[in-house]
C-alpha positions in Angstrom: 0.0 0.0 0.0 1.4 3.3 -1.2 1.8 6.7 1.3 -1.3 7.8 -0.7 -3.4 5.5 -0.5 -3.1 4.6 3.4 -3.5 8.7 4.1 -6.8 8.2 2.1 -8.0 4.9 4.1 -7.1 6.4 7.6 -8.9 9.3 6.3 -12.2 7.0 5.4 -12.0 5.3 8.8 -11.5 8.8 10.4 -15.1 10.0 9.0 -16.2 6.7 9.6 -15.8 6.6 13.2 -17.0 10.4 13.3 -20.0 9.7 11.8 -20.3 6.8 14.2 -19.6 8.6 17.1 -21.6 11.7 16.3 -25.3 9.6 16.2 -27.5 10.5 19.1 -30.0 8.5 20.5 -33.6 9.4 20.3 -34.8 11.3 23.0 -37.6 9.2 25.6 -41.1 9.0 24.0 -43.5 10.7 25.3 -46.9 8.7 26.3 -48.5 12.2 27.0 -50.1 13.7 30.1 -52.2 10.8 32.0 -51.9 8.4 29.6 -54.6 5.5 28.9 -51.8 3.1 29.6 -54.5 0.4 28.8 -55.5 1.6 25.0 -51.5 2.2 24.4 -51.1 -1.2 25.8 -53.6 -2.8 23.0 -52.8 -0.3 20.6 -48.9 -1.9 20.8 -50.1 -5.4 21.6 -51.7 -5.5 18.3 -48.7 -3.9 16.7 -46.2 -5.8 18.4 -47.8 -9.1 17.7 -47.9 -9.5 21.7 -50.6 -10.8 24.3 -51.0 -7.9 26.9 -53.3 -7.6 29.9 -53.8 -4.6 32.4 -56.5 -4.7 34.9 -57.2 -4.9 38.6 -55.6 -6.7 40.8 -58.4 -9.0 41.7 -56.2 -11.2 44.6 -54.8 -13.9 41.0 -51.4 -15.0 42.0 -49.0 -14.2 38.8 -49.0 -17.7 37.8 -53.0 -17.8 37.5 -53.3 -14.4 35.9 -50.7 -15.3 33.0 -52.9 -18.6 32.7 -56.0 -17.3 32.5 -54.4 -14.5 30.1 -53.1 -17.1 27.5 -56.0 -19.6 27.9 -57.8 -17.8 25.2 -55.1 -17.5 22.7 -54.3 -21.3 22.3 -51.1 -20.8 23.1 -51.5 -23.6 26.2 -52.5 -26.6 24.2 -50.6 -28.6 21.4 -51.8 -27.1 17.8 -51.6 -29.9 16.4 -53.5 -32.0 18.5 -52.2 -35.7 17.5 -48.2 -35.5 17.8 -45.7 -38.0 19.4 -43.6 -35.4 20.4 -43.7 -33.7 23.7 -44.4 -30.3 24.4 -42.9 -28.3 26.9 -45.6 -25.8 28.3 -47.1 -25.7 31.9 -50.3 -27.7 32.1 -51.7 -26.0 35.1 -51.6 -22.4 36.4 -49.5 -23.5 39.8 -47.0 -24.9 37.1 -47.6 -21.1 35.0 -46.1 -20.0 38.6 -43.3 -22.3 39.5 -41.9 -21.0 35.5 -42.4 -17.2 36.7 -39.6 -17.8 39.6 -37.3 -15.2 38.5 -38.4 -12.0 40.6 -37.8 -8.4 39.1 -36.9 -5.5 41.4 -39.4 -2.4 40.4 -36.2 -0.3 39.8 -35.4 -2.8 37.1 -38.6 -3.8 35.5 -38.6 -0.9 32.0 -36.1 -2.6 30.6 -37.0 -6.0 30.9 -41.1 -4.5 30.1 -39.6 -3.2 26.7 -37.5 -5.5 25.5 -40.6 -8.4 26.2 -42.7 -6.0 24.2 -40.7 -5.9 21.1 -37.8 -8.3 21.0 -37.7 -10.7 18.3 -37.1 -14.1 20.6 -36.1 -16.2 17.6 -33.3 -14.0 15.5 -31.2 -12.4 17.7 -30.2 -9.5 15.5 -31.2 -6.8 13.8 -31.8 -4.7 16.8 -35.2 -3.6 18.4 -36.6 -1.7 15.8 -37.5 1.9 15.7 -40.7 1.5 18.3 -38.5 0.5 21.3 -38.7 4.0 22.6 -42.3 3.6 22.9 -41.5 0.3 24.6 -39.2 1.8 26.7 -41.9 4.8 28.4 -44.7 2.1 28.3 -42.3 0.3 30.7 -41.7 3.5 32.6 -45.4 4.3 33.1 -46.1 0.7 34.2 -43.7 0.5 36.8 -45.1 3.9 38.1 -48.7 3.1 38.1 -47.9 -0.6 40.0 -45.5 1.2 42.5 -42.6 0.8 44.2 -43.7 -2.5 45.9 -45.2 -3.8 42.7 -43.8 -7.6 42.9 -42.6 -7.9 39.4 -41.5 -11.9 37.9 -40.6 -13.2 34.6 -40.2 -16.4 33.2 -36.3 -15.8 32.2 -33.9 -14.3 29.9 -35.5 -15.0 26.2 -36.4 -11.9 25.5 -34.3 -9.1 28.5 -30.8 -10.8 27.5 -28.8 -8.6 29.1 -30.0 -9.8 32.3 -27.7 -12.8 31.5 -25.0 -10.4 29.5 -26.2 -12.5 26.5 -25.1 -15.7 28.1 -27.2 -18.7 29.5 -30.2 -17.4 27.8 -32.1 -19.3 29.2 -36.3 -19.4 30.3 -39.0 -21.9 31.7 -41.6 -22.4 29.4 -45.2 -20.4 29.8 -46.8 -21.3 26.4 -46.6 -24.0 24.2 -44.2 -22.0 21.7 -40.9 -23.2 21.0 -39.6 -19.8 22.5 -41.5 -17.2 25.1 -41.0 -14.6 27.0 -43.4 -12.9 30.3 -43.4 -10.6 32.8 -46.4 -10.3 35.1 -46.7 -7.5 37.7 -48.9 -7.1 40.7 -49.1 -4.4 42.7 -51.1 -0.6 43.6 -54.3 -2.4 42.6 -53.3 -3.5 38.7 -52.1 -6.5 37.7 -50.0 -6.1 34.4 -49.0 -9.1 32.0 -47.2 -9.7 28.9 -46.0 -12.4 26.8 -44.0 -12.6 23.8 -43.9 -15.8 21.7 -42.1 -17.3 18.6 -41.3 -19.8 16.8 -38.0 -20.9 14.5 
């Protein structure tokens, strides 16, 4: 490589990096003054391709509530009805609760609310997509309206990976989905719960 043309490569990498570097993140979304967290919760559910619930906390442990939440959507039976294989679901909601053991501290519950709400559980890249920041302030405003005491669990690291720093990604089944992801909150009088599924 010539004098001339390594000046001209360092130069490329220079503006490279600098154009690198110089990209600012989005600012937060903004859900608005007194949001209806439950339309923007449907609203992205629909969007997102996710099952969301937010009601009252009517005394359902978190293992019954994300039960009852999937029982409608099929997602708790075999689809194909006559199969040798096994499937790896719960098949009762006390099991639904023994698979939501790992418990969330409030403090840390946006991130793992987000990334459940638009992570892709199957590929792995590509990023989150340009509606994370609305992911990221519907997280926010749930873990407001539930509390600071709000007892937060999830069913593992499929979709919040940096939990595990991308290692040992590893869950307990909630649906009958080859992957899945949920996080179900109680607490302030709501009860919130979301589940992300996929399949290779």
């Amino acid at each position: 490589m010539t004098q001339r043309s390594a000046t001209i490569v360092a130069t490329d990498l220079e503006r490279w990096h600098t154009m690198i570097l110089s990209f600012k993140a989005p600012p937060p979304y903004s859900l608005g003054p007194e949001p209806d967290l439950g339309a923007w919760l449907a609203e992205f559910g629909e969007y997102a391709d996710r099952i969301v619930h937010l009601g009252p906390d009517d005394g359902r442990s978190h293992g019954q509530l994300c039960w009852d939440v999937l029982v409608p959507t099929g997602l708790l039976a075999p689809g194909c009805g006559h199969c040798r294989h096994g499937h790896g679901g719960p098949r009762s909601p006390a099991q639904t609760e023994a698979a939501l053991a790992r418990r969330i501290p409030p403090a840390e519950a946006p991130p793992w609310i987000a990334a459940t709400l638009v992570r892709d559980l199957v590929y792995r890249t590509g990023g989150d997509g340009p509606m994370r920041p609305v992911a990221d302030a519907l997280g926010e405003e749930l873990v407001a309206l539930l509390g600071p005491d709000a007892d937060w669990r999830a069913n593992g690291y499929a979709a919040y990976r940096e939990g595990r720093g991308g290692r040992n990604v590893s869950w307990a089944p909630v649906t009958e989905a080859t992957f899945d992801a949920a996080v179900v909150g109680i607490g302030n009088g709501h009860a919130v719960a979301i589940i992300a599924a996929g399949e290779d």
